[in-house]
C-alpha positions as CSV (number, residue, x, y, z in Angstrom):
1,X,0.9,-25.3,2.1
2,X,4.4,-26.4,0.7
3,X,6.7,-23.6,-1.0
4,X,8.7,-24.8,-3.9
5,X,11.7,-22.7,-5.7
6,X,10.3,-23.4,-9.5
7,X,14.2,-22.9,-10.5
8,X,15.2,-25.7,-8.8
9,X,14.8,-28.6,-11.2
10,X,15.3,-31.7,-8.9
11,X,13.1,-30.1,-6.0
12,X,10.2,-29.3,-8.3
13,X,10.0,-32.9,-9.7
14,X,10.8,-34.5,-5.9
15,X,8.0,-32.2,-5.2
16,X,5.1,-33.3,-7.8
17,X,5.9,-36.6,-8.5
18,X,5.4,-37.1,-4.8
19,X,2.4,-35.2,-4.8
20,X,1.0,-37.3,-7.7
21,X,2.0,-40.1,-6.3
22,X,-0.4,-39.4,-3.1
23,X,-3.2,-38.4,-4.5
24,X,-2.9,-38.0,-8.7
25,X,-3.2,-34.8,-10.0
26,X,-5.9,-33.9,-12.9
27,X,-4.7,-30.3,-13.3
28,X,-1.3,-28.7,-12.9
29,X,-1.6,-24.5,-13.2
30,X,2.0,-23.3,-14.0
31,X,2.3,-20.0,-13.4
32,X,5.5,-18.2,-12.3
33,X,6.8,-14.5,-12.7
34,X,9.2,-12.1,-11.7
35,X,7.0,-9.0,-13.0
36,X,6.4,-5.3,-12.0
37,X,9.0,-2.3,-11.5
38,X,12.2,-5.9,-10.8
39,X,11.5,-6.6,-14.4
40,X,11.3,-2.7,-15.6
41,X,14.5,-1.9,-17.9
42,X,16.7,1.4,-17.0
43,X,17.8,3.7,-20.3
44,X,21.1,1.7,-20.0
45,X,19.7,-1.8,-20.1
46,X,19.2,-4.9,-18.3
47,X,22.0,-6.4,-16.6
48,X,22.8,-10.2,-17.7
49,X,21.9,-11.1,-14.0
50,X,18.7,-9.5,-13.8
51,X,17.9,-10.6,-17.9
52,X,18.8,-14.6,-16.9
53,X,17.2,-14.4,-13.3
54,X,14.0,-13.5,-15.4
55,X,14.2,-16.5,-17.9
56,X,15.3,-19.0,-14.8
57,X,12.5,-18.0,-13.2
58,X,9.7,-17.5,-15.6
59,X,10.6,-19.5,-18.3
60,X,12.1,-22.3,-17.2
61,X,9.9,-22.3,-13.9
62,X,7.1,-22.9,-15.9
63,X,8.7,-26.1,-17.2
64,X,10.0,-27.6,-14.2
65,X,6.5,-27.0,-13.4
66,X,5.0,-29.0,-15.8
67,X,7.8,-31.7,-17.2
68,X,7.5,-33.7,-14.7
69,X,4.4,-34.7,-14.8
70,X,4.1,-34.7,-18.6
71,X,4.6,-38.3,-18.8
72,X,1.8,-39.4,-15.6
73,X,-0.6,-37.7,-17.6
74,X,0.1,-39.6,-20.9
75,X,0.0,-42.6,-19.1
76,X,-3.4,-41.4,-17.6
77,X,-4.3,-40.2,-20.9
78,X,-6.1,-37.8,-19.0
79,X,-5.0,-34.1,-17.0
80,X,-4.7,-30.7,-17.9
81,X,-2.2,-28.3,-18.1
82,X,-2.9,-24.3,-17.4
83,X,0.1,-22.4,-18.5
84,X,0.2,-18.7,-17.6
85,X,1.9,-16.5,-20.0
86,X,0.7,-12.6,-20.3
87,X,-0.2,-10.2,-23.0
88,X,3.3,-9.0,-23.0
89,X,4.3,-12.2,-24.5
90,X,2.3,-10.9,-27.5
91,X,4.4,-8.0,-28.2
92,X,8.0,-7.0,-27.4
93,X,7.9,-4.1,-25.1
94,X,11.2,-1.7,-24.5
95,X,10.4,-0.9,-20.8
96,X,10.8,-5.2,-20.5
97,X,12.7,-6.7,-22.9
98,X,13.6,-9.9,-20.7
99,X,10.2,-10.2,-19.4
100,X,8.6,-10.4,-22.7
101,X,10.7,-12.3,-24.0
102,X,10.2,-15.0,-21.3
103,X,6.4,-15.1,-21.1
104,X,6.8,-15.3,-25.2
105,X,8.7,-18.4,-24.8
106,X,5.8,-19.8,-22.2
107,X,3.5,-19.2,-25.0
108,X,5.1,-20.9,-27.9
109,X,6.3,-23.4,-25.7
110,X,2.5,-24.2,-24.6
111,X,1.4,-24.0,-27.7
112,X,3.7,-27.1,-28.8
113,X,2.8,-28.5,-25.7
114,X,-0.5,-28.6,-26.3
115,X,0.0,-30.0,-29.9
116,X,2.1,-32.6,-28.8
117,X,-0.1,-33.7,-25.8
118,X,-3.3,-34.1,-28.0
119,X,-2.9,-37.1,-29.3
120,X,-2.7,-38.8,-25.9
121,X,-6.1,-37.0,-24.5
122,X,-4.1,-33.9,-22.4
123,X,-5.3,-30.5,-22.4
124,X,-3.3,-28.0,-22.4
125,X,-4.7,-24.2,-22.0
126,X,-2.6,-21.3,-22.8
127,X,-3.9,-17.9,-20.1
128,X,-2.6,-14.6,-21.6
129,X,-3.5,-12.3,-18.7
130,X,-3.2,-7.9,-19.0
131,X,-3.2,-6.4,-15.6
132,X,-4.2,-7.3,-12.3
133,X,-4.5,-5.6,-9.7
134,X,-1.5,-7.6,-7.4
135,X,0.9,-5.7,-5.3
136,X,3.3,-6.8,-8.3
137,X,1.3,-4.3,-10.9
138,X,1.0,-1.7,-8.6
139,X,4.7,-1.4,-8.7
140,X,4.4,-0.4,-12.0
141,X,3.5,3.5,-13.7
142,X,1.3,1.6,-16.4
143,X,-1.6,0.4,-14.5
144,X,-4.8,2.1,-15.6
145,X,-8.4,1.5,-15.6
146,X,-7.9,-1.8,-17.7
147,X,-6.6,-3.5,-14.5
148,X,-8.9,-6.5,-13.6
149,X,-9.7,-7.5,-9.8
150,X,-7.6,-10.9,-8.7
151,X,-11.6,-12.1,-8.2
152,X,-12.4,-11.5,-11.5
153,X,-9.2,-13.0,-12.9
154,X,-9.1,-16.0,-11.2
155,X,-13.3,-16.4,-12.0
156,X,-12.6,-15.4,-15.7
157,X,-9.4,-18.1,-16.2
158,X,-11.8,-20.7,-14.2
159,X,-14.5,-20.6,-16.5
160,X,-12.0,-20.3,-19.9
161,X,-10.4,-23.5,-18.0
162,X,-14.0,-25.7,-17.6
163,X,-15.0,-24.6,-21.0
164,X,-11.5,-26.1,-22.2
165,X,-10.0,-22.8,-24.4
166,X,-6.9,-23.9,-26.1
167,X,-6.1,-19.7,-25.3
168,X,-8.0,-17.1,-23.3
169,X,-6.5,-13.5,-23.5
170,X,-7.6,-10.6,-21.9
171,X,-8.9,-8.1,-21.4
172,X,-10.4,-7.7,-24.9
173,X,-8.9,-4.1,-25.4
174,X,-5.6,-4.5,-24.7
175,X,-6.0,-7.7,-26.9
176,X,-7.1,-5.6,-29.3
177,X,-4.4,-2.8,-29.6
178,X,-1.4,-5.9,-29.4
179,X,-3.5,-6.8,-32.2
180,X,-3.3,-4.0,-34.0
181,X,0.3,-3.5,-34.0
182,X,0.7,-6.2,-36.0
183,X,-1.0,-4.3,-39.1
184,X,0.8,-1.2,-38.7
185,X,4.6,-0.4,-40.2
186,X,7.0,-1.9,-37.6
187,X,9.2,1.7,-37.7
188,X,5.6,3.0,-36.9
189,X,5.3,0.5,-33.8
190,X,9.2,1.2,-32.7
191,X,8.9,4.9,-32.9
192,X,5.7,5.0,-30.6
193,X,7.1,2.6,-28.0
194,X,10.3,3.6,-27.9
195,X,9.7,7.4,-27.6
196,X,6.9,6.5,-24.6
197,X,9.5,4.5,-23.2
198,X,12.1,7.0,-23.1
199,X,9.6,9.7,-22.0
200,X,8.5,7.1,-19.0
201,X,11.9,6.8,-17.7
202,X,12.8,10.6,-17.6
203,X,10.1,11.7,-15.5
């Protein structure tokens, strides 16, 4: 097994490119995330450090991830990119301004992705995961009985993957209350999460 730093721009693409060139590559899963209680905001804020250590990583992790092989795939016309965003990229949370944020900007930035590779016969699917149960969500005070196993995660985005979903979300409840937020007054919406937020971080 080889470890890469995904911040690390020239190492990632030294990294694939070689990888692709020894034996090519028909699917590339970019997935990176500094998540749980390192990406939970105090009352007073996130620092810059913490706010940009949270993009570099990520954000532009999931790039460096998948720029370069971006153009061995067109040439292939052929390959498939899995990006990993999360549910909070759906909604703008106060306990994780910076995290949702970043996964947001996965999201939209797979979504063009995926529009831009289709004429050249890339797929590109976009995984919105909730919670799952990794020691990274059990660092956190929000994890309930929505939590899915890693098993049934990873067997869930495998089949959404073969079946060749331009999106797969789950689970279907907490898809469905993000949802819903989006039909209710936004001072409604603030109040609510702002006042559990506050009441979260005083306890």
């Amino acid at each position: 097994m080889t470890v890469c730093d995904v911040t690390d721009v020239d190492g990632m693409a030294a990294w694939l490119i070689g990888a692709d060139q020894a034996r090519l590559i028909d699917i590339v899963f970019a997935n990176a995330g500094i998540g749980g209680n390192a990406a939970m905001a105090p009352l007073q804020g996130e620092t810059n450090v913490v706010a940009r250590s949270i993009f570099a990583t990520n954000t532009l992790g999931v790039i460096n991830t998948a720029t370069p092989i971006i153009p061995r795939f067109v040439e292939r016309r052929a390959g498939h990119f899995v990006v990993v965003s999360s549910l909070a990229g759906l909604l703008g949370l106060p306990h994780s301004p910076a995290y949702c944020g970043s996964k947001a900007a996965v999201r939209i930035y797979a979504e063009g992705l995926r529009r831009m590779m289709r004429p050249h016969g890339v797929r590109v699917t976009v995984v919105n995961p909730g919670f799952i149960d990794t020691p990274m969500s059990r660092s956190l005070p929000l994890v309930g009985s929505l939590t899915w196993s890693a098993e049934r995660a990873a067997g869930a985005i495998k089949a959404a993957v073969e079946k060749g979903k331009s999106e797969f979300t789950f689970p279907w409840p907490l898809r469905l209350a993000v949802a819903a937020t989006r039909l209710l007054p936004i001072r409604l919406v603030d109040a609510v999460l702002a006042k559990a937020y506050r009441r979260e971080n005083l306890r």
